[in-house]
N, C-alpha and C positions, 0 to 999 in steps of 0.2 A: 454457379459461381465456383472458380477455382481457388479451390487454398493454396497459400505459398506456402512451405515449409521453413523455418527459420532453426539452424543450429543454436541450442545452447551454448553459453558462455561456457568457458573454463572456469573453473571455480577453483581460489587458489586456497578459503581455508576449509573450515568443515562444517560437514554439513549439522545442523543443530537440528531441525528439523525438516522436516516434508508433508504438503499436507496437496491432496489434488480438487478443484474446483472445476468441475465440468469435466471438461475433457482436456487443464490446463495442470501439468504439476509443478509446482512452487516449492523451491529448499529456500529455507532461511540460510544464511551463513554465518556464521561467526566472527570472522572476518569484516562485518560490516556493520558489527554493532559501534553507536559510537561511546566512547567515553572521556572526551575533551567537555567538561562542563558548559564551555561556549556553543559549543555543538548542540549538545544535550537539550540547552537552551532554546535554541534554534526550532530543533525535531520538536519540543513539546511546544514551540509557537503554532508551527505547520499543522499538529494538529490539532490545536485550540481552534484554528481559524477555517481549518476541513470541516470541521465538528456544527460549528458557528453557518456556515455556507448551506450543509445539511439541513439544521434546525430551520433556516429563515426559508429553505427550499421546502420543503414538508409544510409550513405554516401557512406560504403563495398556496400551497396548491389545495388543501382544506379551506382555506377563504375563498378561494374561488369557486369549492365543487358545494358550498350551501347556498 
């Protein structure tokens, strides 16, 4: 199977951190934190509801493996 190469974005602020998974490296940036409390709002719904999707998925799949 061939891999496609894909260029990095330009990053316009800084980088905050870096952390690499796999063979994947990930900067956080600065520039994309939010802090409009509407927003705020929002991001802590997303993952309320990630978190919640996870739990119920983990729970199917022990009920089914006894």
């Amino acid at each position: 199977m061939k891999k496609s190469k894909t260029q990095a974005p330009v990053l316009k602020g800084n980088i905050v951190e870096t952390t690499m998974i796999g063979n994947t490296t990930v900067h956080v940036c600065d520039d994309f934190i939010v802090t409009d409390p509407d927003e705020i709002e929002r991001v802590l719904d997303e993952y309320y509801a990630a978190g919640w999707a996870m739990w119920r998925k983990i729970c199917d799949q022990e009920g089914s493996a006894s």
